[in-house]
C-alpha positions as CSV (number, residue, x, y, z in Angstrom):
1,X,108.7,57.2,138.2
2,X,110.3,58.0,141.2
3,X,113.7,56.1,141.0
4,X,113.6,57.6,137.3
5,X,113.5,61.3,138.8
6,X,116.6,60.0,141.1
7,X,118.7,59.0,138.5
8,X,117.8,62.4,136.9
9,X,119.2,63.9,140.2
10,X,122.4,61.6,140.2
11,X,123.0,62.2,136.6
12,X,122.4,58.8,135.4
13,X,119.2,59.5,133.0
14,X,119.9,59.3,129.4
15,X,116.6,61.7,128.8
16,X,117.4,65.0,127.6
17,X,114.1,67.0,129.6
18,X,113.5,66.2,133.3
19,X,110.6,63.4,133.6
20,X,109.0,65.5,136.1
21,X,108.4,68.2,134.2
22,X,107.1,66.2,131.2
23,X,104.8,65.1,133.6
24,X,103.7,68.1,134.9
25,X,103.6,70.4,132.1
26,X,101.5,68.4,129.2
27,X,101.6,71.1,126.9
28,X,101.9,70.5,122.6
29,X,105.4,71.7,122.5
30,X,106.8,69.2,125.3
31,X,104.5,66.2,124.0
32,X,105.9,66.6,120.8
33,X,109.6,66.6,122.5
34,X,108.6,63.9,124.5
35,X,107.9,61.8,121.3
36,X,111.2,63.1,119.8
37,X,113.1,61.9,122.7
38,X,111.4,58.4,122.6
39,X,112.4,57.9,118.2
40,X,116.2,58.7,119.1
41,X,116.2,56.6,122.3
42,X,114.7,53.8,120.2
43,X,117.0,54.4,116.9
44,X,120.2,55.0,119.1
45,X,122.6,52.8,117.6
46,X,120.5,51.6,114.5
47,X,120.9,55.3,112.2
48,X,120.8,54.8,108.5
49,X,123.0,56.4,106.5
50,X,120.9,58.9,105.3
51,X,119.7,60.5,108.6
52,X,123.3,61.4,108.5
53,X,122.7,64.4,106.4
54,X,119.6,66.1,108.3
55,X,119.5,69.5,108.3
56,X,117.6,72.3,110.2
57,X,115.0,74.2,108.6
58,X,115.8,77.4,106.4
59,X,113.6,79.9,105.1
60,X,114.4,80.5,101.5
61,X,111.4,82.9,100.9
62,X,110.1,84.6,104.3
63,X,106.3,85.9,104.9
64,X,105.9,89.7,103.9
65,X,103.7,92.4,105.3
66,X,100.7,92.3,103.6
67,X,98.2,95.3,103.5
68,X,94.2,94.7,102.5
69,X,91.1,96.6,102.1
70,X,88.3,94.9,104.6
71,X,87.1,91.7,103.0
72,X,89.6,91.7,100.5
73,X,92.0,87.9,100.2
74,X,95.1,88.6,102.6
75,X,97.6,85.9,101.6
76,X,101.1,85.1,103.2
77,X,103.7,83.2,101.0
78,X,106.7,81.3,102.2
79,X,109.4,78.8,101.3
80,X,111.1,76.3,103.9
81,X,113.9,73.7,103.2
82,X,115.3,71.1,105.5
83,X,115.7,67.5,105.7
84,X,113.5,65.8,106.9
85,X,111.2,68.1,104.8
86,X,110.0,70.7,107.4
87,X,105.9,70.8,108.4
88,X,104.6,74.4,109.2
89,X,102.4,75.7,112.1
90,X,100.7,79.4,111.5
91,X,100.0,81.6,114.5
92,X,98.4,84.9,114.7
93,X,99.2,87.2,117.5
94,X,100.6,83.7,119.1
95,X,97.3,82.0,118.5
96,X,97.5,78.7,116.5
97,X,95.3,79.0,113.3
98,X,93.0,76.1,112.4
99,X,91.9,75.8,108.9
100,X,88.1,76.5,108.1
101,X,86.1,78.1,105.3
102,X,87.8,81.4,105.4
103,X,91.1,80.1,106.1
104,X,92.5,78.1,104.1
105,X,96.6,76.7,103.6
106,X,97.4,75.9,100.6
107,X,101.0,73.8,99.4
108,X,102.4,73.6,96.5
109,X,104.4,70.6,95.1
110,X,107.8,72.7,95.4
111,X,107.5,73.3,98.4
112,X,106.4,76.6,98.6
113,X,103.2,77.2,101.3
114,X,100.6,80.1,101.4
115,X,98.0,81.2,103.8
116,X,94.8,82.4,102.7
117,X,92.5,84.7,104.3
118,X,89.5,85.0,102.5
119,X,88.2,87.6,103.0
120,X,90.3,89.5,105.4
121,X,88.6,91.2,108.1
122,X,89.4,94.0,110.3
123,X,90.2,91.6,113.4
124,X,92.9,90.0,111.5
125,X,95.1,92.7,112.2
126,X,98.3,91.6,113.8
127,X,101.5,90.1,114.0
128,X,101.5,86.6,111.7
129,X,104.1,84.1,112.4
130,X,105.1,80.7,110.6
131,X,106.9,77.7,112.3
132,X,108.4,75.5,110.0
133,X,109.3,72.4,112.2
134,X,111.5,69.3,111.5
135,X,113.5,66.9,113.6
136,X,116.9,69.0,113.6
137,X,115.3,72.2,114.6
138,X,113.1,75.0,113.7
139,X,112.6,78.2,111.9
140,X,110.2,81.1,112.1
141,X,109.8,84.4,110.0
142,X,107.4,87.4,111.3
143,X,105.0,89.9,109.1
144,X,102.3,91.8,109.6
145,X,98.9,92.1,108.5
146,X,97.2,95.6,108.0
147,X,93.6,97.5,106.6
148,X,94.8,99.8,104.4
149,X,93.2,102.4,102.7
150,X,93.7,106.4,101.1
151,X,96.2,108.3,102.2
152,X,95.3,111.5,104.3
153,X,95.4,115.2,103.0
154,X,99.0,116.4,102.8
155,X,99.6,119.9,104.2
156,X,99.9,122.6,101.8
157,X,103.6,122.9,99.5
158,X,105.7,125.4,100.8
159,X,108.0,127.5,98.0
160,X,111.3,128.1,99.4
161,X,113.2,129.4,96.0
162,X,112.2,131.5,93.0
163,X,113.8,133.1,90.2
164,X,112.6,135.4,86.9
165,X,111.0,132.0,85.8
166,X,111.3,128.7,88.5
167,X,110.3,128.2,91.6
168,X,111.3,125.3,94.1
169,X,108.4,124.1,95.5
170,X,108.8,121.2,98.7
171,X,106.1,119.4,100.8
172,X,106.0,116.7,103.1
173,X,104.5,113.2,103.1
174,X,100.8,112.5,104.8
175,X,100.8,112.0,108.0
176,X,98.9,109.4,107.9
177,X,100.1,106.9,104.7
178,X,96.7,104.7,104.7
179,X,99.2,101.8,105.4
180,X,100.8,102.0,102.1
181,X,103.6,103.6,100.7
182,X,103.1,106.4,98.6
183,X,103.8,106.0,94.9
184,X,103.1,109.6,93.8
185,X,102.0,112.8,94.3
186,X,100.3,115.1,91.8
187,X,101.3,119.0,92.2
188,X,99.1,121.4,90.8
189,X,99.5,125.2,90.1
190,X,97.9,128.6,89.5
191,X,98.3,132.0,89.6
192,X,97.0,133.9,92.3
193,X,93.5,135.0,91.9
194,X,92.7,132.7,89.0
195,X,89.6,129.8,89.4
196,X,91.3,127.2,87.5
197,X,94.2,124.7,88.8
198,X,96.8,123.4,86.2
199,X,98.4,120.4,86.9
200,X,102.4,120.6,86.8
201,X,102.9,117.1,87.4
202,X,101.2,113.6,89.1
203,X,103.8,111.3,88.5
204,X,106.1,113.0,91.1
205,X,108.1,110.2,93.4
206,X,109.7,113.0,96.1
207,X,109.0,115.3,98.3
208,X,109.7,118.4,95.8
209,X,109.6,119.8,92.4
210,X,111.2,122.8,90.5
211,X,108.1,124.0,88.5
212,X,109.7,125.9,85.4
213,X,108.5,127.7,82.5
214,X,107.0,130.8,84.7
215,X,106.0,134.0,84.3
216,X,108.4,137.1,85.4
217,X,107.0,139.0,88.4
218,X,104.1,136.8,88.4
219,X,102.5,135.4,91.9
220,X,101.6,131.7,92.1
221,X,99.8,129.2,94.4
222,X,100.3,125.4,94.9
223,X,98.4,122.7,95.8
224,X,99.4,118.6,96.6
225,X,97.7,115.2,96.8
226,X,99.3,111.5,97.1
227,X,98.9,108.7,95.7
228,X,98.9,105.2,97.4
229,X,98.0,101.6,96.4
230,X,94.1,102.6,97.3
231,X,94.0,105.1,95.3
232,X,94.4,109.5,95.9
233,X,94.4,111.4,98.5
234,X,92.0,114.7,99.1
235,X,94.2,117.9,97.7
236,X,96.0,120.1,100.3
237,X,95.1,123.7,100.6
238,X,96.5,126.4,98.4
239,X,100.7,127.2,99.4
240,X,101.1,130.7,100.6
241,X,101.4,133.2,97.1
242,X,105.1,132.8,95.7
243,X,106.0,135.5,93.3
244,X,108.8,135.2,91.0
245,X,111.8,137.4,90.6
246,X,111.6,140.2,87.4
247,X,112.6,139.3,84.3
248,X,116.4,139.2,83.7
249,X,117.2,138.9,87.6
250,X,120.7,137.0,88.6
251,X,118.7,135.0,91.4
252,X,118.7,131.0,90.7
253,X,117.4,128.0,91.9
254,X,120.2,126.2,94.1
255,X,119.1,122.4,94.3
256,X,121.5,119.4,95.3
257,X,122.9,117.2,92.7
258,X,121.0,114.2,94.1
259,X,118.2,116.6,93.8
260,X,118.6,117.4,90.4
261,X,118.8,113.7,89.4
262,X,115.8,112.9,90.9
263,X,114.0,115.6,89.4
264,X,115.7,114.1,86.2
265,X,113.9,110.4,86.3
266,X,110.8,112.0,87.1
267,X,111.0,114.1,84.3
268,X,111.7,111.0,81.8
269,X,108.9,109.3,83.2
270,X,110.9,106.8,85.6
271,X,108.8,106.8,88.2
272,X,107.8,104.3,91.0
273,X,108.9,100.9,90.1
274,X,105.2,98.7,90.7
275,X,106.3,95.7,88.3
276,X,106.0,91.8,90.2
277,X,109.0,90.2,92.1
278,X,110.1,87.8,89.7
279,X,110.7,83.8,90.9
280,X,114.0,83.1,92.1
281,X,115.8,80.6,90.1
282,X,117.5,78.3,92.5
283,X,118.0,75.2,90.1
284,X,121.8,77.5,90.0
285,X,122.6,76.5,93.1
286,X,123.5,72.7,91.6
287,X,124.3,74.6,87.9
288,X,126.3,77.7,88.7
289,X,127.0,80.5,86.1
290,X,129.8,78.8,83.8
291,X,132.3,80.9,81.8
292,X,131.1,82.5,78.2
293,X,133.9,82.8,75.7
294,X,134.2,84.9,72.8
295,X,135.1,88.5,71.8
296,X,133.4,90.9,74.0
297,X,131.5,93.0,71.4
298,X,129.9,89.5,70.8
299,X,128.9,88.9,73.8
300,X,127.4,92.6,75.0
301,X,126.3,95.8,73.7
302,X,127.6,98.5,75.6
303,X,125.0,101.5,76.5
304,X,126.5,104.0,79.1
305,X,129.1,104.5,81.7
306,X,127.8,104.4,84.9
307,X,131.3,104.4,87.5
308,X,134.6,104.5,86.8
309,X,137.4,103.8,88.8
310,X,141.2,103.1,89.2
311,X,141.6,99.4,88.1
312,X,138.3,99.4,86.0
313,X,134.6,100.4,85.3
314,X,131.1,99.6,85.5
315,X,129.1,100.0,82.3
316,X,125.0,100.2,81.6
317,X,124.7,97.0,79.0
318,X,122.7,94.4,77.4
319,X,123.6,91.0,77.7
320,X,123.4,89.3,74.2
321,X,122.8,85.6,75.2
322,X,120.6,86.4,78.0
323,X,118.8,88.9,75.9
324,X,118.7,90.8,79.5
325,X,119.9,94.8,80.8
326,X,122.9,94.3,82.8
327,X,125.3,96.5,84.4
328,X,128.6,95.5,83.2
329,X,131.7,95.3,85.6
330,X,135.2,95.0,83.7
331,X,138.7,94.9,85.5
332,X,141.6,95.2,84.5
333,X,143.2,91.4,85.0
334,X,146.8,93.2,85.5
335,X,145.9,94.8,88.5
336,X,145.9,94.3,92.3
337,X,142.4,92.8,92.7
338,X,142.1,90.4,89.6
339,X,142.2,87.9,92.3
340,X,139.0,89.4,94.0
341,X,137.2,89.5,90.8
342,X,137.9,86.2,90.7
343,X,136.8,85.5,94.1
344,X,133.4,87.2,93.6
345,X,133.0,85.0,90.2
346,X,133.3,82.0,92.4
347,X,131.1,83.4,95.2
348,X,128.4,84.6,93.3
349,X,128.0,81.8,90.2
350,X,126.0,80.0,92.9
351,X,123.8,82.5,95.0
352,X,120.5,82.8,94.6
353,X,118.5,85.1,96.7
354,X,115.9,88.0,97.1
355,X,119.1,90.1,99.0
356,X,122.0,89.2,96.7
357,X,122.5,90.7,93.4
358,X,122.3,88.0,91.0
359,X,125.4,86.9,88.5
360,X,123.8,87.4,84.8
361,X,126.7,86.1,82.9
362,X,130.8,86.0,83.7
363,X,133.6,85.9,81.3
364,X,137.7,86.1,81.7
365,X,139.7,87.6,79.0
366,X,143.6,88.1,79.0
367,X,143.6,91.3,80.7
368,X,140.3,91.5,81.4
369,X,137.7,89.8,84.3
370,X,134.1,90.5,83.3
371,X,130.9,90.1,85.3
372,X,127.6,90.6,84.5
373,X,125.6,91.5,87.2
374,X,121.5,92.1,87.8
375,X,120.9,96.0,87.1
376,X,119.7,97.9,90.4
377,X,119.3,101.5,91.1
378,X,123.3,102.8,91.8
379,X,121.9,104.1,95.1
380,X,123.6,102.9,97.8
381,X,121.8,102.9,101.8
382,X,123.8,106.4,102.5
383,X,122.8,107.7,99.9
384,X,118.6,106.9,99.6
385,X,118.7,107.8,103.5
386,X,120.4,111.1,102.7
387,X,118.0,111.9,99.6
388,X,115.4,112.8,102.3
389,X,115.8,115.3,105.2
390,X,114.9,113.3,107.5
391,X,114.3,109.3,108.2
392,X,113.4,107.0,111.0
393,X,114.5,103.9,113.0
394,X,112.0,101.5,111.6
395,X,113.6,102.7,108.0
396,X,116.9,101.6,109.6
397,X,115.2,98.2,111.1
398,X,114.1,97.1,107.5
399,X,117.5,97.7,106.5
400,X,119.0,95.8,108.6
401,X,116.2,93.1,108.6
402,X,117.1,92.2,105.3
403,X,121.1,92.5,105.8
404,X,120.3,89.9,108.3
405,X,118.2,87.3,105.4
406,X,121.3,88.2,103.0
407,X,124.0,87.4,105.7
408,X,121.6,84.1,107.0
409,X,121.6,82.9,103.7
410,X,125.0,82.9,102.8
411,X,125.4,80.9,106.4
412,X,123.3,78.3,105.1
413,X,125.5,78.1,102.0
414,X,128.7,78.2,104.0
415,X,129.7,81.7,102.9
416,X,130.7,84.4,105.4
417,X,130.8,87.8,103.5
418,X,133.4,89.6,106.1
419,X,134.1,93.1,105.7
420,X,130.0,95.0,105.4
421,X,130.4,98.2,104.5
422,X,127.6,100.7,103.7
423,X,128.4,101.2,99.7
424,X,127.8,97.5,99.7
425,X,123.9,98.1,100.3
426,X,122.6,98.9,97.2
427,X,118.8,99.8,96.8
428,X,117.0,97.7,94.1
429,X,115.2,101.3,92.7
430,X,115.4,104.5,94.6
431,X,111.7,104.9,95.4
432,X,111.5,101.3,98.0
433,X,113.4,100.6,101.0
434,X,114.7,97.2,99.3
435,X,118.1,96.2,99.2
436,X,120.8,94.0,97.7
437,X,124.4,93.1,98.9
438,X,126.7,93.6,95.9
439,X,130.7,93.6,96.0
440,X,131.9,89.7,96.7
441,X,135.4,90.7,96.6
442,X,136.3,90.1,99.8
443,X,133.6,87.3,100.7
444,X,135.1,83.6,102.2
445,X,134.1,80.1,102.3
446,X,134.0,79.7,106.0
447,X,135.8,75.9,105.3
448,X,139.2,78.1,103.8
449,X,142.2,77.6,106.4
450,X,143.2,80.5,108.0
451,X,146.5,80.5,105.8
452,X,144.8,80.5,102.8
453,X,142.9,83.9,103.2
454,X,143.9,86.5,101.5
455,X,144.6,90.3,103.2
456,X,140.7,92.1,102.6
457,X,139.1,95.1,104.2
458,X,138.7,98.4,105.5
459,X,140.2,98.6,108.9
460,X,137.5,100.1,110.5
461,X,135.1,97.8,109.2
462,X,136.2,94.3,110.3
463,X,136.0,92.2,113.7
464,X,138.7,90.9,115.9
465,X,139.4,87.9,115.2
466,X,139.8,89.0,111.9
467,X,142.6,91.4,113.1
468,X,144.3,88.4,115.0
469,X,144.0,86.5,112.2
470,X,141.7,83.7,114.1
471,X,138.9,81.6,112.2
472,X,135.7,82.6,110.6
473,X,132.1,82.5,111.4
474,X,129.0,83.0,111.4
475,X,129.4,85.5,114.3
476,X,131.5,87.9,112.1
477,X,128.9,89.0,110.0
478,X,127.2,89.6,113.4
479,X,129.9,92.2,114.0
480,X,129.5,94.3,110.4
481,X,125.8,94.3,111.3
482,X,126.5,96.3,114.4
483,X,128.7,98.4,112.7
484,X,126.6,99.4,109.7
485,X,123.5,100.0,112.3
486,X,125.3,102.2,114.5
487,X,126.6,104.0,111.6
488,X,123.0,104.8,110.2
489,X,121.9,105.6,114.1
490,X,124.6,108.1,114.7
491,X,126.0,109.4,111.6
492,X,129.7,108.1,113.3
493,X,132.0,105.1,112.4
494,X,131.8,103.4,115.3
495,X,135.7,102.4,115.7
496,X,137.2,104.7,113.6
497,X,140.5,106.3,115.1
498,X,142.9,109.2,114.7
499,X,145.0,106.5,112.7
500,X,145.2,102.5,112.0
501,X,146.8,101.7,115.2
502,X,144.2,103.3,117.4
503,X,141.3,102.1,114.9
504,X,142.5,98.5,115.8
505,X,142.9,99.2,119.4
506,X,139.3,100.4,119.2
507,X,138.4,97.1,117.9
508,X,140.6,94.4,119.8
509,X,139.5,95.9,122.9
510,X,136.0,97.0,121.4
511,X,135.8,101.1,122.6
512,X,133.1,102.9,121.0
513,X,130.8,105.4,122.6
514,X,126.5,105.2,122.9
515,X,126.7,109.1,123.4
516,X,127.3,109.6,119.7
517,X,124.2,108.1,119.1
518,X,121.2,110.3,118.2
519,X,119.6,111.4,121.1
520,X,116.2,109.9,119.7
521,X,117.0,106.7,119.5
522,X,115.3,103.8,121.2
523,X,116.9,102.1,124.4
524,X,116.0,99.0,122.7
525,X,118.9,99.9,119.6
526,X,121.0,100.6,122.2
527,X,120.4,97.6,123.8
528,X,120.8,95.2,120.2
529,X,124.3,97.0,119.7
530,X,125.5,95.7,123.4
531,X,124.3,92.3,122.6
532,X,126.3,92.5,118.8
533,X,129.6,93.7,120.0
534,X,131.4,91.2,121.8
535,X,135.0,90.8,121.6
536,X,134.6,86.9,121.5
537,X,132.7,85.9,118.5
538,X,130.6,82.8,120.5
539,X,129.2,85.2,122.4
540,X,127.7,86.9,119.9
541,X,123.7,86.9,118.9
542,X,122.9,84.1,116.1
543,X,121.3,85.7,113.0
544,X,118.3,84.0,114.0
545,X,118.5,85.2,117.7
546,X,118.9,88.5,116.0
547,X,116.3,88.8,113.7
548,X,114.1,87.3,117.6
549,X,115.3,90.3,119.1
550,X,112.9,92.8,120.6
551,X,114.1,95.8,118.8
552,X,112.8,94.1,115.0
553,X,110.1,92.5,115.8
554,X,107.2,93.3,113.9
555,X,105.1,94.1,117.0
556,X,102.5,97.2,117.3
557,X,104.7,98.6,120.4
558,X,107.6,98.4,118.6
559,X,106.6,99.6,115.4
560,X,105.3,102.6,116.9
561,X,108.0,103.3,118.8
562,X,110.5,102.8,115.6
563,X,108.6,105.0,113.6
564,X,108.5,107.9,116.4
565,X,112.0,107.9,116.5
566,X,113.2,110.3,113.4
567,X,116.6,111.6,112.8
568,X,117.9,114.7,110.6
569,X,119.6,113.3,107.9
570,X,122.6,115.8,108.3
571,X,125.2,114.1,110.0
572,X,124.7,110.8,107.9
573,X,125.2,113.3,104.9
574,X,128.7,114.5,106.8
575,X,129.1,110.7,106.9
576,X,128.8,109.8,103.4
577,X,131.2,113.0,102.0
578,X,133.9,111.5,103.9
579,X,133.1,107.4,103.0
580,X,132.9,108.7,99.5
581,X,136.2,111.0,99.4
582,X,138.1,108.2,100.8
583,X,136.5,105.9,98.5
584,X,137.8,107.9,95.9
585,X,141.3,108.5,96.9
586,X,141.7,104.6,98.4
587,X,139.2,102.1,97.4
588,X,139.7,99.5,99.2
589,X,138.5,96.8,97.0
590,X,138.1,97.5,93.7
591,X,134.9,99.7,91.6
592,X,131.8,100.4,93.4
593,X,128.6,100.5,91.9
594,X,127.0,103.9,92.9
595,X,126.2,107.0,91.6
596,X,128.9,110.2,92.7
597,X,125.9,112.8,94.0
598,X,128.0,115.5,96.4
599,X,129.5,118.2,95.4
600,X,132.9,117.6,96.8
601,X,133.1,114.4,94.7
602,X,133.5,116.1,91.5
603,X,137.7,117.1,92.1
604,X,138.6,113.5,93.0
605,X,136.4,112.5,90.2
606,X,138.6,113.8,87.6
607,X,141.6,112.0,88.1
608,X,140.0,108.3,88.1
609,X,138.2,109.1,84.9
610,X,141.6,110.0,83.6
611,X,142.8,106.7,84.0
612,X,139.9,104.2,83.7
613,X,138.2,106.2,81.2
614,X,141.1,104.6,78.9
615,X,139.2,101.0,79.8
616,X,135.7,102.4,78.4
617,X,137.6,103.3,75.2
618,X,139.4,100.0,74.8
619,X,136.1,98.2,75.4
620,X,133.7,99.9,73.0
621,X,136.1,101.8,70.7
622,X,139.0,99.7,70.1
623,X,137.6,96.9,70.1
624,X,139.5,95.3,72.8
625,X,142.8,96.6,71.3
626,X,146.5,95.6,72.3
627,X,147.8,97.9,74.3
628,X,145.9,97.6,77.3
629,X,147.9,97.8,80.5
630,X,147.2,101.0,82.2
């Protein structure tokens, strides 16, 4: 042993751990290394052909946060890939769990792996971790196990607006949530002095509610409760007496457009979506999404207009073949980015993922690229953050959590998406902090030559060695996930100058200032963006090494500390008027699937209806008509 620790020392060993401490430290992790070492010293020079194509573990489908009632089944679901097929270790709070009577792991023949708790008991709280473990490497994913139960009693509404017959009534959430979301409240009403409550509403998804149909110069009370996954809250106590204005007074109710629209779903009965994640199909992957022909009529019914824009429009619509709702996005193939909406056709045919809107159908027409893509909300993350007066950082760090799974797996499919801008975040329904990257126009295969790649982007928005036209990586998705997190921690573009030139000076020599952050965010944020921006891209966090990082880890401290850090919503809301006015006037890449909600929006609004208006009427009126060039 000891002429083998001196040829460690003159640098003649061949092992790739020091002997000594092999010997020394006989823990699992170094035995199993140890044995690792011994298979490659022993197949060195005698590799079959097939070992050639080993790859690391990936997690296709990642452990959620699971929260139980005591001694109800907790169960943790994930998916791992790699070759050699990856075996999985489970830890709770970093202890290794052995299988028994009550806990039980369970494979399926795909693949797929699930840990069952049965029943769940109150010490099972914690942080739950899953190794999935081959030769090539390893892979881990977090979540979190909670008791949850009722929410707590709300504190009473408070009515800020009346008129003759309306009053605008807000509250504010429980403070304490039972460990579940809420899914509704139910407000209730009556006028002062009367026994009786009537109920306005208990299918109620926000924090507010115009109550109409009153009585002139008639005083009211209200009372609140929530509704979780366990079931109601107690009722608040009785609002301070609103009375409402005389009859035929001027005075109205002044409510945000956003407002308004949410007030709208409610009203129809769209409330809290509660339906089951449906299986991801990922037999696409080997059989993308091929081209449909045929005339467009046969192919979709047109519903509504949901966004219109310079060079085209995006429509509410039913896919015929699919027999599926759709939303519909048609360009004009005349114009400057047919070659993007190409690119996103040959991006997206193959993706499948939780975080990545899903191609329904595609179809290319003479002047006309059509892609039918999976129906989400039209919120974008500016605006659902904005929709509320306030939000925190561990809103932010679920955001950005799962802008990291999106970006991670389109680096296991050799896809870098480049330029991540904030309207490209688009909330599955408006109720759920869940998100999807849409907009593939100006997404790369990372194997494309430099010379190949065509001019993409907002300015302000891309990395270096983008600006001095330098190769892709990984590492520059890295850099928009710095940028979109200090944008929803500040309510500021982080590198955003007085005009192009200074904007890419900002970036090349990466100047951008911690004091515009909010003064309540964590050191530990702070901290993740110093890691993010580096001028030079290898030096640059991993997304694995980012998704390790202290600041999103699922731990108690942490989560704690996240959710005690709030911010005003204000400044993100000065944020998002500007994004979308210059959205407006310049897109940068094309149509955008969101929703115009401010004000300001509606005079730069006119003009692009103007124009792409014309495509709706080709489309569904014309039939697809001749003279089409706009």
């Amino acid at each position: 042993m000891d002429e083998e620790i001196d040829d460690e020392k003159k640098g003649l060993s061949t092992r790739t751990m020091p002997l000594r401490l092999q010997r020394e430290v006989g823990s699992l992790g170094y035995t199993h290394q140890q044995l690792e070492n011994l298979k490659k010293e022993a197949m060195k020079g005698k590799r079959p052909i097939e070992t050639l194509t080993e790859t690391a573990p990936y997690f296709r489908e990642k452990i959620q946060d699971c929260v139980i009632r005591e001694n109800d089944e907790a169960v943790f679901r994930c998916f791992a890939v790699g070759n050699p097929a990856p075996q999985y270790s489970w830890f709770r709070n970093d202890g290794l769990l052995i299988e028994s009577s009550r806990i039980q792991i369970k494979k399926s023949p795909d693949g797929r792996i699930e840990l069952h708790l049965n029943p769940g008991k109150a010490y099972d709280v914690g942080l739950f971790k899953c190794v999935a473990r081959n030769s090539r490497g390893t892979a881990v994913c977090h979540a979190r196990l909670r008791v949850g139960g009722r929410p707590g009693r709300p504190e009473p509404p408070i009515c800020e607006q009346c008129s003759s017959h309306q009053i605008y009534v807000h509250w504010c959430n429980p403070k304490y949530e039972g460990n579940s979301r809420t899914l509704y409240f139910c407000l209730e009403m009556r006028e002062t002095g009367a026994t009786e409550w009537k109920k306005v509403s208990d299918t109620v998804t926000h924090e507010f509610w115009v109550v109409h149909d009153l009585k002139s110069s008639t005083s009211y009370e209200f009372r609140v409760s929530a509704k979780n996954h366990f079931g109601w809250s107690e009722v608040s106590l009785p609002s301070d007496p609103c009375t409402t204005e005389p009859e035929g007074s001027t005075q109205k109710i002044k409510i945000s457009r956003a407002h308004k629209f949410q007030q709208d779903m409610a009203e129809r009965g769209q409330g809290a979506d509660q339906s089951a994640e449906t299986a991801l199909d990922y037999s696409r992957e080997d059989n993308p999404v091929q081209l449909t022909t045929g005339g467009v009529q046969d192919l979709y019914s047109f519903v509504s207009e949901l966004y219109v824009g310079r060079y085209g429009a995006v429509i509410n619509s039913l896919a015929k073949e699919q027999k599926c709702a759709i939303s519909l996005k048609a360009i004009i193939a005349s114009s400057d980015i047919e070659s993007s909406a190409k690119r996103e056709y040959e991006i997206l045919k193959s993706l499948s993922h939780e975080r990545i809107v899903s191609l329904v159908s595609a179809s290319f027409h003479d002047d006309l690229v059509i892609l039918g893509l999976e129906r989400l909300s039209g919120i974008d993350v500016l605006t659902y953050l904005t929709l509320r007066h306030q939000y925190n950082e561990d809103t932010v760090a679920r955001i950005i959590q799962q802008v990291l799974d999106a970006v991670e797996y389109l680096h296991f499919r050799g896809m870098c998406y480049v330029e991540l801008q904030p309207d490209n975040l688009v909330m599955k329904d408006e109720h759920t902090c869940n998100i999807k990257l849409v907009d593939f126009g100006s997404a790369q295969f990372l194997s494309r030559p430099v010379s190949e790649r065509p001019q993409i982007g907002s300015l302000e928005y891309l990395p270096p060695e983008v600006l001095k036209d330098q190769e892709l990586s990984p590492a520059t998705d890295i850099w928009g996930v710095g940028v979109l997190l200090y944008i929803l921690v500040s309510g500021y573009s982080p590198f955003l100058g007085v005009d192009d030139e200074d904007t890419k000076n900002n970036i090349l020599y990466v100047r951008y200032h911690f004091d515009k952050l909010y003064k309540e965010a964590s050191t530990e944020v702070t901290r993740f963006l110093m890691m993010i921006f580096k001028r030079r891209p290898e030096k640059r966090p991993t997304v694995a090494e980012c998704l390790e990082n202290k600041w999103l880890l699922p731990s108690e401290f942490m989560l704690r500390k996240r959710e005690h850090s709030v911010f005003t919503s204000s400044r993100l809301q000065e944020f998002a008027a500007e994004f979308t006015l210059r959205l407006y006037i310049e897109p940068p890449s094309g149509i955008r699937c969101r929703i115009p909600f401010e004000e300001n929006e509606s005079k730069h609004e006119g003009k692009a209806s103007q124009v792409a208006g014309n495509i709706l009427l080709q489309i569904c009126v014309l039939g697809y008509g001749q003279n089409r060039r706009l």
